[in-house]
C-alpha positions in Angstrom: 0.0 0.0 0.0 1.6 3.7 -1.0 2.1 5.8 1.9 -0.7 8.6 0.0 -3.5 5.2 0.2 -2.3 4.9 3.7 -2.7 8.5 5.1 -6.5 8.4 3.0 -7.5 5.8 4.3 -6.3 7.0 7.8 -7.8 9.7 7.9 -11.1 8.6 6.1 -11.5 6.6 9.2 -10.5 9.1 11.6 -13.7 11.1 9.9 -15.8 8.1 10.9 -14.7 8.6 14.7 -14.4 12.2 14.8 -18.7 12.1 14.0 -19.3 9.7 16.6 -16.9 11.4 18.8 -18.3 14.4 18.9 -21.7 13.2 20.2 -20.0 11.2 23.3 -20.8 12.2 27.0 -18.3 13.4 29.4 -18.6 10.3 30.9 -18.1 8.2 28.4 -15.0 10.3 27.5 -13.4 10.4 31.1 -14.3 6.8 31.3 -11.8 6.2 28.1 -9.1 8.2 29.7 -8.8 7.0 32.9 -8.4 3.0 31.0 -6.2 4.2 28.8 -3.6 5.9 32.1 -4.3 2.7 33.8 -3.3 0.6 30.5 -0.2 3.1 29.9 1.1 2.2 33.6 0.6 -1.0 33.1 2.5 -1.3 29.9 5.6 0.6 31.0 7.8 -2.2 30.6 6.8 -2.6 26.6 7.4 1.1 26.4 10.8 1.2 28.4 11.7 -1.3 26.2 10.5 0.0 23.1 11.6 3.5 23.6 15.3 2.0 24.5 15.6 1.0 20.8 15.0 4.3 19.6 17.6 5.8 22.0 20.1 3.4 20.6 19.5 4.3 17.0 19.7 7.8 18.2 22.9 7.7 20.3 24.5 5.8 16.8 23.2 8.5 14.7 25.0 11.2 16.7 21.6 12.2 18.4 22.4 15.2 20.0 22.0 15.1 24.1 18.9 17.5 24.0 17.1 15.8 21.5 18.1 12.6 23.4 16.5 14.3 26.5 13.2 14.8 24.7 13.1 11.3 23.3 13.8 9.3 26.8 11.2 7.9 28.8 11.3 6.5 32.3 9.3 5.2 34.4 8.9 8.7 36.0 7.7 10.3 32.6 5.0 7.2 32.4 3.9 7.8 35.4 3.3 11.4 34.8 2.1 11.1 31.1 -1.0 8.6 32.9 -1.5 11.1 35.9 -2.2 13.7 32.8 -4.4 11.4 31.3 -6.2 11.6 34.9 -6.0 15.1 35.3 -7.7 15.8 32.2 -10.7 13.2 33.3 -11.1 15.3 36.0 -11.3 19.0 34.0 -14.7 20.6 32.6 -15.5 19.3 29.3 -15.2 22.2 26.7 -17.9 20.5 24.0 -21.5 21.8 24.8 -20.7 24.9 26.2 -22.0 28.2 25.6 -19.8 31.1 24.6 -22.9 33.4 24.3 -26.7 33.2 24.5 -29.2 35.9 23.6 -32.7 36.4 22.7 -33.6 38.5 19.8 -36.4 41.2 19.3 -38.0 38.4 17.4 -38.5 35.6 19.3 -35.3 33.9 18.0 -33.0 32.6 21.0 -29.0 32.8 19.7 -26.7 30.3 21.5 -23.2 29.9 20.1 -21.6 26.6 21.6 -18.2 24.6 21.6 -18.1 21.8 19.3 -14.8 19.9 18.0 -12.6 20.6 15.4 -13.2 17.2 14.2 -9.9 15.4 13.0 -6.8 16.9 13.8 -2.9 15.9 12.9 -0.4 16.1 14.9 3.5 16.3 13.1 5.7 16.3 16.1 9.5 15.5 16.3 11.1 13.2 19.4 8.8 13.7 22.0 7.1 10.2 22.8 4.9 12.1 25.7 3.5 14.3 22.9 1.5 11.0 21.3 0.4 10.4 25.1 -0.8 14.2 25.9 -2.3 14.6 22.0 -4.5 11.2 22.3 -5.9 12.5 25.4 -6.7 16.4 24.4 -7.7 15.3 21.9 -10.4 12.5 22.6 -11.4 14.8 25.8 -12.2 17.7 23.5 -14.7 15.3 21.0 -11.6 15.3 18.5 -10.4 12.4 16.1 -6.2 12.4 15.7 -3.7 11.3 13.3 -0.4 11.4 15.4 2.9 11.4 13.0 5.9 11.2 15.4 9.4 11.6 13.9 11.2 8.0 12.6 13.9 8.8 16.0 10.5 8.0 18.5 9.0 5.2 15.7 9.3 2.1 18.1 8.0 4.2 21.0 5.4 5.7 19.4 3.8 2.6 18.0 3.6 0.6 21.3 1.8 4.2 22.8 -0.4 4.4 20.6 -1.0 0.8 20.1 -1.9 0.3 24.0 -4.1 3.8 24.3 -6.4 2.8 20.8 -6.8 -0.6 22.7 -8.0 0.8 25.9 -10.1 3.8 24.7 -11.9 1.5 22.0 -12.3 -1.3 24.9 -14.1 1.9 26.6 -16.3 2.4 24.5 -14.5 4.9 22.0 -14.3 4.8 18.4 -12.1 2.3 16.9 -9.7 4.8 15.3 -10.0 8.0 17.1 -6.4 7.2 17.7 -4.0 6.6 14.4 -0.4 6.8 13.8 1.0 7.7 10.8 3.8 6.6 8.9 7.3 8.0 10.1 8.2 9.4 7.3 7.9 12.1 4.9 5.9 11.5 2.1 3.2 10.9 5.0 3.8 14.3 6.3 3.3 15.6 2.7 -0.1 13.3 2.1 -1.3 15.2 5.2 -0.8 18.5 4.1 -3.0 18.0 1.4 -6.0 16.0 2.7 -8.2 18.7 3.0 -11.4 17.7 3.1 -11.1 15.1 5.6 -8.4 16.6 8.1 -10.0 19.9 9.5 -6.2 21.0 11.4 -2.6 20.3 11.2 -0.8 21.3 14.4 2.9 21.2 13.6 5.3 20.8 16.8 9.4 20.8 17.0 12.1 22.9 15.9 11.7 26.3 13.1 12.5 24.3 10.3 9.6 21.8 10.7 7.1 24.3 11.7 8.1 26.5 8.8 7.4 23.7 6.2 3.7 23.0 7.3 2.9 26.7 7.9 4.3 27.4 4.1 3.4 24.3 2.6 -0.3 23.2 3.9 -3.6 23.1 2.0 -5.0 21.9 5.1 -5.3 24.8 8.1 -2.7 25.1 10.4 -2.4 25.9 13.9 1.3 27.4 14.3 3.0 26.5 17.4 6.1 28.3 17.6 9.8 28.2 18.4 11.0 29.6 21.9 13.8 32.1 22.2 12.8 33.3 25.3 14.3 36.1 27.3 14.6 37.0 31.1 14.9 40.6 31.7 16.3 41.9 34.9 14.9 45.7 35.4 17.1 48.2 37.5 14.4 47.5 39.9 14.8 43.7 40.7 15.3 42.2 43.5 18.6 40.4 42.6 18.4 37.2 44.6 15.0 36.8 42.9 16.4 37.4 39.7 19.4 35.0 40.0 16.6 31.7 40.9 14.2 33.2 38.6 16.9 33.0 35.7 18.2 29.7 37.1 14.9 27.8 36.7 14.1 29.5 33.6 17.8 28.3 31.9 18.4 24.7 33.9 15.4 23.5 35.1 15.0 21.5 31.8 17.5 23.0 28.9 15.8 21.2 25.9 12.1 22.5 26.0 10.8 25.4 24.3 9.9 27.7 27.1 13.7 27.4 28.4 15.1 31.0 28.8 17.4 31.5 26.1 18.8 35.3 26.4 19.0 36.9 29.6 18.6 41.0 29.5 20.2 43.0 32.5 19.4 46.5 32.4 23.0 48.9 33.0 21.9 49.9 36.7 22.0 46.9 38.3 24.7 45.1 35.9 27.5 45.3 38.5 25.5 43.6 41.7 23.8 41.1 39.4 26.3 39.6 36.6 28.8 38.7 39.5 26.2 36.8 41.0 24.4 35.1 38.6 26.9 34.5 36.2 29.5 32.1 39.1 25.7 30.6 39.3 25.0 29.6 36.0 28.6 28.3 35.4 28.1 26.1 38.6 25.4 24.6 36.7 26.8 24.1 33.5 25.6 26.7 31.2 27.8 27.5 28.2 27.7 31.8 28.7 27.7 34.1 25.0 28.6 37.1 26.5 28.5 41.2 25.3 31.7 42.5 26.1 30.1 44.4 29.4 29.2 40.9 30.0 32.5 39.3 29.7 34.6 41.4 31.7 32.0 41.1 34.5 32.7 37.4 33.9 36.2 37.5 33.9 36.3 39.5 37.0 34.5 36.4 38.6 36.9 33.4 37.1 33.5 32.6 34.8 35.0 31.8 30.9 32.6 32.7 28.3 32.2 32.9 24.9 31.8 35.9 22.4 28.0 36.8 21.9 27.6 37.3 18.2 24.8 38.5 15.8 23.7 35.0 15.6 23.2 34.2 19.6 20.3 36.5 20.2 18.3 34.3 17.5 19.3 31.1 18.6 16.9 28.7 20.7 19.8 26.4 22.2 17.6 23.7 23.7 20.6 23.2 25.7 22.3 24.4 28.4 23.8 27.8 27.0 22.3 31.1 27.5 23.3 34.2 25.6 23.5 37.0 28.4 23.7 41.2 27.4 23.4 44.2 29.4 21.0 46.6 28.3 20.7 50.3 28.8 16.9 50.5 29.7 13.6 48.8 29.9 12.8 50.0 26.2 16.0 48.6 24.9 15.1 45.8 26.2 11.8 45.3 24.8 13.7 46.7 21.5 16.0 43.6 21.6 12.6 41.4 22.4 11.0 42.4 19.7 13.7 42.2 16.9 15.2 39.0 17.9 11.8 37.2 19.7 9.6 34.4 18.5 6.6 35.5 20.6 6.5 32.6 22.9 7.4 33.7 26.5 9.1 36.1 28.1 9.9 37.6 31.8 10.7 40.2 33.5 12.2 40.6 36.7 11.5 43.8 38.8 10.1 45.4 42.0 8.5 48.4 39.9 4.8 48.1 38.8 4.8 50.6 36.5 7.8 48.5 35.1 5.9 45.3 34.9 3.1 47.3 33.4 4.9 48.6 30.7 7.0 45.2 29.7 3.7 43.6 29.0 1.9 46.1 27.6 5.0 46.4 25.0 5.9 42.8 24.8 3.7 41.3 21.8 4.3 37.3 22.9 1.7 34.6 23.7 2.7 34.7 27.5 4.3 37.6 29.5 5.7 36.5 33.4 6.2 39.0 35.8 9.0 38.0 38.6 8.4 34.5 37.7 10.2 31.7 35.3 9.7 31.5 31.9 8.7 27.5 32.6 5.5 28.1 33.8 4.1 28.7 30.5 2.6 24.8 30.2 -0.3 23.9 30.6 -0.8 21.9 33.1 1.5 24.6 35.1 -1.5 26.7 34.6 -4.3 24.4 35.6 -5.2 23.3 31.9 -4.2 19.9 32.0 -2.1 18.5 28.9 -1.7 20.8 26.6 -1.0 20.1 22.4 1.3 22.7 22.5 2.2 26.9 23.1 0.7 28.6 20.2 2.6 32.0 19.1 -0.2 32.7 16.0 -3.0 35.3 16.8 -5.7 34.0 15.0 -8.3 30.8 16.9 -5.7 30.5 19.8 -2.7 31.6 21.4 -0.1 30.5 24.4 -1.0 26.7 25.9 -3.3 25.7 23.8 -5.6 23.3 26.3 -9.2 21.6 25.7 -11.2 24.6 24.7 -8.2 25.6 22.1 -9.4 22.4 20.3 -13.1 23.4 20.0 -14.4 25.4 17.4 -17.9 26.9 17.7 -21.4 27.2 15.8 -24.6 29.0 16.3 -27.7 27.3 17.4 -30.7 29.5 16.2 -34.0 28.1 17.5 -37.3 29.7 16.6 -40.7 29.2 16.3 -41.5 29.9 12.8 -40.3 32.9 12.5 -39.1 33.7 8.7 -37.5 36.6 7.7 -39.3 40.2 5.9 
């Protein structure tokens, strides 16, 4: 069978499910995801296992450590991929609700309510807990979904979904609201075109992925974006904040897209902070691309760096590097936000309100954090549950993009007989 006859026929069936899908109870719904945590736990060894071939093929292909990061799982990450599973069992269903209700002048009552996309693909990179997080959004929110995981997470990927189709159809689900694709190209291509039968493609990785959907797509997309993210430290900080703020944000977990990736320390508080945070951020391990007002701070402290160049305050290192400048006011830094940001997160540190006012009034991301990290834009951070991913568009959705971000809505007239003059 051709990979184009595959991906048709894939998502003619998802179609099938997505209608039947969209008529299910909460119940029902919560029912299916609580089996299918209880059937990921107790199939952690065939996952461990599975997933430990694809980190061998990685480590012999020169997988680099962060990627390597992103494709592990452990016992720990099972556990927490099923407790999400639970979580979202226990939110609100989104499908049903009413975003606005009126009655008109003429008897006509108005109600515009939540209803599912329908089917939705996924093209994601090596992130094994993205196929575990996507089949349960997306079930909870009444959608069908084609998952297409990158070739690195194959093996992994295929015993997931295998075990979370199994439970949620043994629940009483549809027997393909849960699909994998093939892990490979042409499948990604096939998707991009089956409009018509797949209503979304939500593309999540690195730029050069997202890029190709967003540009190349017939089918709507949903951009989820990369994430240079910046810490800004305002002359009014408090500095031993600042240093665990930036800390978190940078090493909590390098790889992930709402890492810190440039940290901005306005001129008036350069000397107390950069000898403290920079011996701290070297104790940890971060690589430092320093401005030359930087750099001699550094050197001052024993702290080696490297030369921050043009390229640095555009790079998302997904590892544990940081590109560090001192700036010589809150505008500049928004200035250097706004040039070299994606629109995903970014923080400021300061003891001012009119500061914190300002920053996010003039910071145009999907999430702005005042004297907190960078990390906590996630949705289940924020009390959304699993989340498909941190959208940086403007149009349907932006930031964590939860259960309502995967409903759509329609208008429910209801009359009685009224016709119009």
């Amino acid at each position: 069978m051709s990979v184009e006859t595959e991906v048709r026929d894939a998502a003619v069936r998802a179609r099938v499910a997505a209608a039947e899908l969209a008529t299910m109870t909460r119940r029902a719904k919560d029912g299916a995801l609580r089996a299918m945590a209880d059937a990921l736990q107790a199939a952690s060894a065939e996952a461990l296992a599975a997933n430990a071939v694809d980190l061998g093929r990685g480590r012999a292909d020169g997988m680099a450590e962060a990627l390597l990061d992103r494709l592990a799982l452990s016992e720990q990450r099972i556990t927490a991929m099923a407790d999400g599973l639970r979580e979202l069992a226990a939110l609100p269903d989104p499908v049903g609700v009413v975003v606005r209700g009126d009655t008109l002048p003429n008897g006509l009552e108005v109600r515009q309510i939540r209803v599912p996309l329908g089917v939705v693909g996924i093209v994601y990179e090596a992130r094994p807990n993205v196929t575990v997080d996507a089949a349960g959004i997306t079930l909870k929110s009444g959608n069908a979904v084609l998952l297409r995981g990158s070739a690195s997470a194959y093996e992994s990927n295929r015993v997931l979904v295998a075990v979370l189709a199994e439970a949620a159809a043994k629940a009483g689900m549809p027997e393909h609201a849960i699909q994998l694709l093939p892990a490979d190209r042409e499948s990604v291509a096939q998707l991009m075109r089956a409009r018509g039968l797949v209503d979304v493609i939500i593309p999540r990785g690195g730029a050069g992925l997202i890029e190709h959907v967003v540009t190349s797509s017939v089918v709507p997309v949903i951009e989820t974006g990369v994430g240079n993210c910046h810490v800004y430290v305002d002359a009014d900080a408090d500095l031993e904040m600042a240093v665990v703020i930036t800390l978190n944000a940078k090493t909590q977990r390098p790889s992930v897209c709402n890492a810190a990736e440039t940290l901005l320390v306005h001129r008036r508080v350069a000397d107390g902070f950069l000898p403290l945070v920079l011996p701290a951020l070297d104790e940890a391990g971060v690589r430092l691309h320093a401005d030359p007002e930087t750099a001699r701070a550094a050197e001052l402290a024993g702290v080696e760096t490297v030369p921050a160049v043009e390229a640095d305050w555009a790079t998302e290192y997904l590892s544990a590097e940081l590109a560090v400048r001192v700036v010589e006011s809150l505008d500049d830094a928004v200035a250097h936000i706004r040039r070299w940001g994606t629109g995903h997160t970014e923080a400021i540190v300061t003891g001012s309100q009119a500061a914190a006012r300002r920053f996010a009034a003039l910071v145009d991301s999907a999430a702005v954090m005042v004297n907190a990290s960078t990390r906590f834009t996630d949705g289940a951070e924020l009390g959304f549950g699993a989340e498909i991913g941190i959208s940086t568009q403007k149009l349907h959705a932006r930031g964590p993009m939860g259960l309502q971000e995967l409903t759509s809505t329609k208008f429910v007239i209801t009359g009685d007989g009224q016709v119009r003059g």
